[in-house]
C-alpha angles and dihedrals in degrees: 000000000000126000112225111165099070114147108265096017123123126226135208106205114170112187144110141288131221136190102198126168089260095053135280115319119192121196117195127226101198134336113236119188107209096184124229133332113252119263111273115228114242109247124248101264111215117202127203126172098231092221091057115036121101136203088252090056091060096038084060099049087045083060091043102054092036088058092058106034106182136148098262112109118240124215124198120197127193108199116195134213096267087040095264108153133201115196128210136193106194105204134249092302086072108051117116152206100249107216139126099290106058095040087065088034089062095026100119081058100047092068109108 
């Protein structure tokens, strides 16, 4: 006998489903245990103080990113003067190519 339902494991249960007067009912076909999903890579986390970033700032981490797509998310933070902070996930169009040159390319950003 498997164990399938293990925390963090993924199943493949093929089956039917059924709406019958006394509620759904679902029968299963087979149970399948996938393992687990593969570990998802942290994003780049961008950091910008609100009070001192400029439209040209962001103008030149757009470039940036647009010149290395890649599949690795991007963050932005904006941190303001009391520590407030306001996240972004910019969507698919930013993702990048992480390498060594654009780590030196964003590093004034990467600091936390």
């Amino acid at each position: 006998s498997q164990t399938f339902l293990l925390q963090g494991n993924l199943l493949l249960i093929p089956g039917r489903f059924h709406q019958g007067e006394e509620g759904p009912r679902v029968a299963a076909d087979e149970v399948k245990a996938l393992g687990k999903p593969p570990p998802r890579e942290k994003p780049v986390v961008l950091n910008f103080e609100r009070s001192a970033t400029t439209e040209a700032d962001l103008l030149e981490v757009r470039d940036i990113l647009k010149r290395s797509p890649g599949k690795r998310r991007v963050e932005l933070r904006f941190i303001g003067d009391q520590g407030q902070m306001l996240r972004m996930k910019p969507g698919d169009d930013f993702r990048v190519e992480w390498n060594a040159k654009i780590e030196l390319e964003l590093a004034r950003w990467l600091k936390a």
